[in-house]
N, C-alpha and C positions, 0 to 999 in steps of 0.2 A: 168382177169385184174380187178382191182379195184380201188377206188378213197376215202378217209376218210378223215373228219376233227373233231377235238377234242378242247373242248372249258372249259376249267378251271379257275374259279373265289376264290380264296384264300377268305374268308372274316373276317377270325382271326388269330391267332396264329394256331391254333388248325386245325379249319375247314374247309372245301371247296366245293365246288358242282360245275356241269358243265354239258355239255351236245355233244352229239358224235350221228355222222352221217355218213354213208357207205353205198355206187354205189357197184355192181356188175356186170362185164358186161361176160355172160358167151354163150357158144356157141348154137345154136337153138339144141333141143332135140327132138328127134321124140318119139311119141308117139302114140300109135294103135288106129286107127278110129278117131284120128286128127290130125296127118301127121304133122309136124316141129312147134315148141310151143319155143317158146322165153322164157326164164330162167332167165333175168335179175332180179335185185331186190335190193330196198333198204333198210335201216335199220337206227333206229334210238333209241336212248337212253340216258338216263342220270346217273347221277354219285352223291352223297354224302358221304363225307368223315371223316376221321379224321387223324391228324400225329400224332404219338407218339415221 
């Protein structure tokens, strides 16, 4: 499952920029010589643009 939000600012005709963030919630993974390890994670990024 997951959770994102996406945030875009127009500032001309033209152009734009914005910024985007994403939650993962995923299942515990096991892994050798340390037994169930949590997988979650989040992310984050941004955006500039142009329309044609």
């Amino acid at each position: 499952m997951q959770t994102f939000a996406d945030m875009t600012y127009k500032m001309s005709n033209k152009w734009f920029l914005g910024v985007n963030g994403k939650y993962q919630f995923t299942e515990d993974i096991e892994i050798k010589r340390r037994g169930d390890v949590k997988a979650d994670n989040w992310r984050a990024g941004a955006h500039i643009g142009m329309t044609l």
